[in-house]
C-alpha positions in Angstrom: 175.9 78.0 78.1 173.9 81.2 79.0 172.7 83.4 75.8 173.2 86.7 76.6 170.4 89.7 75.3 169.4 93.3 75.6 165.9 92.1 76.0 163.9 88.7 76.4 160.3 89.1 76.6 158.3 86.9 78.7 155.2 85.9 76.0 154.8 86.1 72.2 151.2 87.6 72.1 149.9 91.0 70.6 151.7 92.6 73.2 154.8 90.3 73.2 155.7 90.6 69.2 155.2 93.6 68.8 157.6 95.1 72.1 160.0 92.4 69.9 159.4 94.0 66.7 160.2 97.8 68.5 163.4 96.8 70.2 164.6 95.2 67.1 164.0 98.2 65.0 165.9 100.1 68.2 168.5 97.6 67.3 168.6 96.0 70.8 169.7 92.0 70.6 165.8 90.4 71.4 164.7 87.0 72.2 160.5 86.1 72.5 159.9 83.3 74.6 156.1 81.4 74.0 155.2 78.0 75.4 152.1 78.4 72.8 152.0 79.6 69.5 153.6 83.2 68.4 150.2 85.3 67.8 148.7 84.4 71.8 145.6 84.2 72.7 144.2 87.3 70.1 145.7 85.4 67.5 144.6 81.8 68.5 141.7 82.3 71.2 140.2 85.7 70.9 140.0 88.5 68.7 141.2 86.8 65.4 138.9 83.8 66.1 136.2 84.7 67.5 135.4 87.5 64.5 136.0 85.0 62.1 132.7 83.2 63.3 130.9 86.3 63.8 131.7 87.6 60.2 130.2 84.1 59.1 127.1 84.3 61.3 126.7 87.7 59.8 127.1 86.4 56.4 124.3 83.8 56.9 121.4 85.8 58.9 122.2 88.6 55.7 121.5 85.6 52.8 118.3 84.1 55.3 117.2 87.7 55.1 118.4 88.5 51.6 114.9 88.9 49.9 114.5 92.6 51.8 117.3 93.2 48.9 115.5 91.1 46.0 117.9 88.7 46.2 115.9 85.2 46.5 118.4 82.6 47.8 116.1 79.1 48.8 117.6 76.5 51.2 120.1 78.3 52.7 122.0 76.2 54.9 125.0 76.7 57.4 127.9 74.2 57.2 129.8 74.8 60.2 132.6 72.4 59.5 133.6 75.2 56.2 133.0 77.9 59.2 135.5 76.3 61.4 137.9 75.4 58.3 137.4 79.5 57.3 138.1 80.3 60.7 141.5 78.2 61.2 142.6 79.5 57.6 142.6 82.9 58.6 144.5 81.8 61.7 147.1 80.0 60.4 147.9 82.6 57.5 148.1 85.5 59.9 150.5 83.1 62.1 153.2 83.0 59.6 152.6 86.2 59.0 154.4 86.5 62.6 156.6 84.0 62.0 158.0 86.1 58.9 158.2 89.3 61.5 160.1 87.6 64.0 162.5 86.2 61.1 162.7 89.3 59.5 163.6 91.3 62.9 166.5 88.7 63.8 164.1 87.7 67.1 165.3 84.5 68.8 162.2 82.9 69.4 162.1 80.5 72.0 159.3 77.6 72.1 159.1 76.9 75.6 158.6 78.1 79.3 159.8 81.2 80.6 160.6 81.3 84.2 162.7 84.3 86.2 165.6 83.1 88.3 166.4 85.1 91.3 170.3 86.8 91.7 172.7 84.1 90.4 176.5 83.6 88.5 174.7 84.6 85.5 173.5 88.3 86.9 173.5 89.7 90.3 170.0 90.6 89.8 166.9 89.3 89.1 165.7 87.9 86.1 167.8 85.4 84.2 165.1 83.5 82.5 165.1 79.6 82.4 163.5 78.5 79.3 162.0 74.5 79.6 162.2 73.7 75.9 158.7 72.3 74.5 160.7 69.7 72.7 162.3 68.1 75.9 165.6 69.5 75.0 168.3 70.9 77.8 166.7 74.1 79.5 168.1 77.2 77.8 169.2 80.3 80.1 168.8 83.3 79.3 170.6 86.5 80.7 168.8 89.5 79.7 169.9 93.1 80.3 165.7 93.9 80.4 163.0 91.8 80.6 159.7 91.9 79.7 156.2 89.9 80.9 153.8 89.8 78.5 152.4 86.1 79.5 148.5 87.7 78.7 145.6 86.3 80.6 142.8 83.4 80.0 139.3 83.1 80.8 138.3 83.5 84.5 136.0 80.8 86.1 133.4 80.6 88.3 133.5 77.8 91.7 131.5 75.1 90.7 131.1 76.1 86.9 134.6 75.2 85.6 134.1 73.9 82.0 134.2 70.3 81.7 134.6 69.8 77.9 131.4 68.8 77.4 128.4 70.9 79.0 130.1 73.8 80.5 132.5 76.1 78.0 134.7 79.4 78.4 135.3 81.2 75.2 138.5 78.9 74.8 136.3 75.2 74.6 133.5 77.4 72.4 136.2 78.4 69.7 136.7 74.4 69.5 132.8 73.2 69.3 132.5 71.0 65.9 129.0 71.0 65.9 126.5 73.9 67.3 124.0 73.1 70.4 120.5 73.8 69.8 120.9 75.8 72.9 123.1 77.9 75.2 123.3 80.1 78.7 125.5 82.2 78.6 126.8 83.5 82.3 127.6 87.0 81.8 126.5 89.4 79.7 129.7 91.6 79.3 131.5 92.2 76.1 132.5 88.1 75.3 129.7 87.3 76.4 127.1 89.4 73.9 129.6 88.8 70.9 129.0 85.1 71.2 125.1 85.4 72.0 124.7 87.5 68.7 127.0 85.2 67.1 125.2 81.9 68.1 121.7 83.7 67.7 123.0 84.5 64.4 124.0 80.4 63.9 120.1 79.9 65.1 121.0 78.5 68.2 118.6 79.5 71.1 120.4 82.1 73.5 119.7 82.9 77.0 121.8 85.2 78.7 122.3 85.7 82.8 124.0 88.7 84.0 124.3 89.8 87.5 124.1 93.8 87.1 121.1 95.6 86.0 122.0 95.7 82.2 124.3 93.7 80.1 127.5 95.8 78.7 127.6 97.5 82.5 130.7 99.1 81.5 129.7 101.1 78.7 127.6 104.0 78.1 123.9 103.2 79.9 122.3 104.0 76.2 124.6 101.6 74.4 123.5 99.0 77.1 119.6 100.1 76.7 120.0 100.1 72.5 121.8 96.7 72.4 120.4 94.9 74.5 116.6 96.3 72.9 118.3 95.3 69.4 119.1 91.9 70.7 115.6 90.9 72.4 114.2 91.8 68.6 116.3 89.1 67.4 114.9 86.8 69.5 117.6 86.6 72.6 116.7 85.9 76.0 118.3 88.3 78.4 117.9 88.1 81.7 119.3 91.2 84.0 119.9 91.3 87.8 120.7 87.3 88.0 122.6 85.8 90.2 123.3 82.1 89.0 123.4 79.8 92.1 126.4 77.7 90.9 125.4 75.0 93.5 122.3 74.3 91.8 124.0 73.2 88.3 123.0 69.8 87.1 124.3 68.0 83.8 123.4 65.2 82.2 120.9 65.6 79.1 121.9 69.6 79.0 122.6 71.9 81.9 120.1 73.1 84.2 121.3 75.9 86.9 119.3 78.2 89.2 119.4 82.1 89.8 118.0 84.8 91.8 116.1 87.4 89.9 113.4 89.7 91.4 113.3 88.2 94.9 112.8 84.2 93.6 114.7 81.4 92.1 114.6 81.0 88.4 115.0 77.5 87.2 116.9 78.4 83.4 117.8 74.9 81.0 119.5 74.5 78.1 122.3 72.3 75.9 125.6 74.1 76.8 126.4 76.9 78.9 129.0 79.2 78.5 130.8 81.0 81.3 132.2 84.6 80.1 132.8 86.7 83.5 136.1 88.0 82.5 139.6 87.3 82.4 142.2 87.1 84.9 146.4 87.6 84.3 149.0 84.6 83.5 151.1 85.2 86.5 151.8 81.9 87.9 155.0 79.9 87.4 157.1 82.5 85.7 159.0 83.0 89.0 157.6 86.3 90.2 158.5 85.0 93.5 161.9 85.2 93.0 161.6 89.0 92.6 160.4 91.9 94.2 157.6 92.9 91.7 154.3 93.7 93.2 151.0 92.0 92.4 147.7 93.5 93.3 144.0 91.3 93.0 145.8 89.4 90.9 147.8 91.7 88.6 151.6 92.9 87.8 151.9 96.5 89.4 153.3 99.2 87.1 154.2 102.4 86.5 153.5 104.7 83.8 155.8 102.9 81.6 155.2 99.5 82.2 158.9 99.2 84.6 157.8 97.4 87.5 159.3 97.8 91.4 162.6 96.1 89.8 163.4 98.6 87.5 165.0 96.0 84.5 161.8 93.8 84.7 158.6 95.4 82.8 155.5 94.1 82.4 152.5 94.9 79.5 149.0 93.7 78.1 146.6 91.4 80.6 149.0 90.8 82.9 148.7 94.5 84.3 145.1 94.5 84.3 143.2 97.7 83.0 142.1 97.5 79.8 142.7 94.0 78.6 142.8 94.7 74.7 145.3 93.6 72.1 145.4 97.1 70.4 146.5 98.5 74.6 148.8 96.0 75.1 150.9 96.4 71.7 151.0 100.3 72.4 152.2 99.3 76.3 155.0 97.2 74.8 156.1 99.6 72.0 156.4 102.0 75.8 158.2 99.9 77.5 160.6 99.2 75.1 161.0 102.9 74.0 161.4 103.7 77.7 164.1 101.2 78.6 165.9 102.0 75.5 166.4 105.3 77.0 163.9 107.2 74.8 160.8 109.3 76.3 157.9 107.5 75.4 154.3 109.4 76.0 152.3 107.4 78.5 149.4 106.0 77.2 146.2 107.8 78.2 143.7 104.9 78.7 140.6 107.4 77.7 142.5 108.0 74.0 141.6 103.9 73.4 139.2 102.7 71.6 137.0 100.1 72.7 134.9 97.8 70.4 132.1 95.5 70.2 131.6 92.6 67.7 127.6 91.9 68.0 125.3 92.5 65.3 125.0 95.4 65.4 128.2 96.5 66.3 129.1 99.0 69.4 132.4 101.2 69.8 133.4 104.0 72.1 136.1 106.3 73.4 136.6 108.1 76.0 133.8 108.5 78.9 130.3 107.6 79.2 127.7 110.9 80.1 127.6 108.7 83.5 131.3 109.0 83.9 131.4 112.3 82.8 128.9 113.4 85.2 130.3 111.9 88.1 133.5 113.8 87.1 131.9 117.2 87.4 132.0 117.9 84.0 128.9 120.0 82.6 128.3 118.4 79.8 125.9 118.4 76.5 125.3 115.6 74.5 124.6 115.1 70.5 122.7 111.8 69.5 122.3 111.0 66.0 120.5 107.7 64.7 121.6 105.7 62.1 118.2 106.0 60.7 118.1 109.3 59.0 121.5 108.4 57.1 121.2 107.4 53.7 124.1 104.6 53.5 122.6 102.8 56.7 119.3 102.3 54.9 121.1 101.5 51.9 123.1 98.6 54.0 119.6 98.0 55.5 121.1 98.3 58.5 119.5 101.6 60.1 119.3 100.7 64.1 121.4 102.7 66.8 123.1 106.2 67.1 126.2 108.1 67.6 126.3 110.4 70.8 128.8 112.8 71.7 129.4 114.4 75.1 131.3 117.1 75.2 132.0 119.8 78.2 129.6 122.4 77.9 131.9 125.2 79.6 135.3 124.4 77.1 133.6 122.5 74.5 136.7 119.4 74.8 135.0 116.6 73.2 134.9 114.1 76.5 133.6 110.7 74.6 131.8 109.5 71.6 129.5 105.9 71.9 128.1 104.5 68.8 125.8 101.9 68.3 125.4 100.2 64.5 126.4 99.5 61.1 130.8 99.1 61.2 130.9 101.1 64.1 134.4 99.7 65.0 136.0 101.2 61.8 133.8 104.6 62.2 135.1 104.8 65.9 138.9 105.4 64.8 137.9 109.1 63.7 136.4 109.5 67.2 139.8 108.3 68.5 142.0 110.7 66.2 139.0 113.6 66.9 140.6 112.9 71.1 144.4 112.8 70.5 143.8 115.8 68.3 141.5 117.8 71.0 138.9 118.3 68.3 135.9 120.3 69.3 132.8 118.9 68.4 132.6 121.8 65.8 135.6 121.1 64.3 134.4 117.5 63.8 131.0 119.0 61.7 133.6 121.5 60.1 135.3 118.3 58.4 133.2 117.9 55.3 132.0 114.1 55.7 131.3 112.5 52.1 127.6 111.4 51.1 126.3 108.6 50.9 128.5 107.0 54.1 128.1 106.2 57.3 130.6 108.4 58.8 128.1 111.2 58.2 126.3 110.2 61.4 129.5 111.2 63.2 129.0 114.7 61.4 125.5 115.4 62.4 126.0 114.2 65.8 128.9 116.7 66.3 126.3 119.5 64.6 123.8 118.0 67.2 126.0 118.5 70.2 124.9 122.2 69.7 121.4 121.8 68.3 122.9 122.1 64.6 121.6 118.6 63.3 120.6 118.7 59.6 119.1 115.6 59.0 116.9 114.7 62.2 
């Protein structure tokens, strides 16, 4: 017998529970269906995870290097079993933390496969959704009055370096490892891809790391990629710029061994393990698309504004839609979507107000455009840079490297984008982010009286610096 709903959403990650939680506060009849675990891959495979490791690699290079401090700790030693064992812990209580939302919102969670059925009895559109039950149970159907896609993404692969469980890993197999390699190459040198090469530098594995463009982080602010990747060749990682890895050439046996191009000859580059991190690409296949008129485009769910897609019931949010594949965008695009089929008038989301955020040691975060972008725009701009090293908290942390910069439009003064580089940089970013949706001048940012000793005063004295007002440097 079909179960009838307001809305059934199509995935129970970031973006998934949380466009449940919205439409059940709207008091629309909701239904989450997940062939996984409630939480997706941020939960399980990414975010959650992944900073779990790097917040115990942090936690060991600090007690190796704890005599800076005066504190004298002898044989330190890393037991990676506990780090795993932390790792899951945190997992699994944040999971029934979801589990307790979806109970407390009256959800219907379904564990099992989501597929769209085309017109039928049930609905003379699209978009009845067959759910094959994990448990091997009768398929339930589903007749929702909206539906929403939220079936995330997973690792994209390169031909001839598909991970094999053994020598070749995407972030997914690396969350797994039990036991650490000696030593890694890591194919890409984008955000995953440094997170994990400070992390396992951290772990005192040997990191070498191939990336095709001319700087790693190619996406962000040129001076974040100059300052991290100078910070990360201190430490000891091997970063190797302008390579192109000849996937042909990848022999495993005792370790991997793989040729690339760099500078006009091939490189021969060895090592344990190798790790493939060059990107992600949307969940889009066998959820019956086909049987619908949506639009996809290089591999992702068209849009509008809103999230509705070209059949105006069906929505779609988070990887799926490409963009900015982040947990934090995808729970504000389903909390949109749901507002906007409820009948409400949602804000679009403006994709320069988000935050984006860097887990290496140190850490990077930014908003809004890089002086590159900026430029290219038209926008006259002037730029305030202020280092980490003339504020008294940083040295106090003993963690003085990087800088916040500023760029703001010379002729209106609109701030345009902040980029920092340093000590808890992804918690200092979220004043950048307000500083945006508020329109805050640069001056109004130095007007707001930043307390001493902290590292938010950076932010301060970058602002002042935007205009040549810096105190402290």
């Amino acid at each position: 017998m079909a179960k009838e709903y307001d809305v059934v959403i199509l995935g129970g990650g970031t973006g998934g529970y949380v466009a449940a939680i919205r439409a059940s506060q709207l008091g629309l009849k909701t239904a989450v269906v997940e062939k996984g675990k409630l939480g997706g891959t941020c939960l399980h495979a990414g975010c959650i995870p992944s900073k779990a490791l790097l917040r115990s690699a942090e936690v060991y290079a600090q007690t190796k290097n704890g005599e800076a401090f005066g504190v004298i700790a002898d044989g330190v030693r890393l037991d990676f079993a506990k780090v795993q064992a932390r790792k899951a812990a945190i997992v699994e209580q944040l999971h029934k933390g979801v589990q307790h939302l979806m109970k407390k919102g009256k959800i219907d969670v379904y564990a099992g496969t989501g597929r769209l059925l085309g017109p039928s009895i049930f609905s003379p559109l699209p978009g009845t959704v067959s759910v094959e039950m994990n448990d091997g149970s009768e398929n339930e159907m589903l007749v929702p009055k909206f539906v929403v896609i939220a079936t995330g993404s997973r690792p994209r692969t390169l031909p001839g370096l598909e991970p094999d469980g053994e020598f070749v890993m995407t972030s997914d197999e690396a969350l797994q490892m039990v036991t650490l390699p000696s030593s890694i190459l890591i194919v890409g040198g984008g955000v995953i891809g440094m997170e994990w090469a400070s992390m396992l530098n951290d772990f005192g594995v040997d990191v070498t790391v191939l990336e095709y463009a001319d700087r790693i982080l190619p996406t962000e602010d040129e001076d974040v990629s100059k300052e991290m990747e100078k910070l990360l060749r201190r430490r000891g990682v091997n970063i190797v710029t302008g390579a192109r890895v000849l996937a042909e050439t990848l022999e495993k046996g005792n370790g991997v061994t793989i040729q690339a191009e760099h500078q006009g000859e091939r490189k021969t580059f060895a090592a344990d393990k190798m790790l493939v991190s060059v990107g992600r690409q949307a969940n889009i296949e066998g959820i019956g698309l086909e049987n619908t008129d949506i639009v996809i485009e290089k591999g992702y769910i068209q849009t509008n504004e809103f999230g509705q897609t070209k059949e105006a019931h069906i929505y779609a949010i988070g990887d799926v839609i490409g963009g900015l594949q982040l947990a934090h965008v995808a729970a504000h695009e389903g909390i949109v979507a749901i507002e906007h089929l409820a009948g409400h008038n949602p804000a679009p989301i403006d994709y320069t107000m988000v935050p984006r955020c860097i887990y290496t040691r140190p850490e990077a975060a930014a908003v809004g455009l890089t002086e590159q972008e900026a430029k290219a725009k038209g926008y006259d701009v002037k730029v305030g840079k202020f280092p980490f090293k003339a504020i008294g908290k940083a040295l106090v942390f003993g963690e003085a490297e990087g800088f916040v910069k500023l760029i703001a439009d010379r002729n209106t003064d609109d701030l345009l984008g902040v980029h920092m580089v340093g000590p808890h940089v992804t918690d200092l970013i979220s004043e950048a982010g307000l500083a945006r949706v508020l329109d805050a001048a640069p001056w109004e940012i130095a007007h707001a009286i930043h307390p001493h000793p902290t590292l938010s005063e950076a932010m301060a004295e970058a602002a002042l610096a935007v205009d040549g007002k810096a105190i402290h440097f």
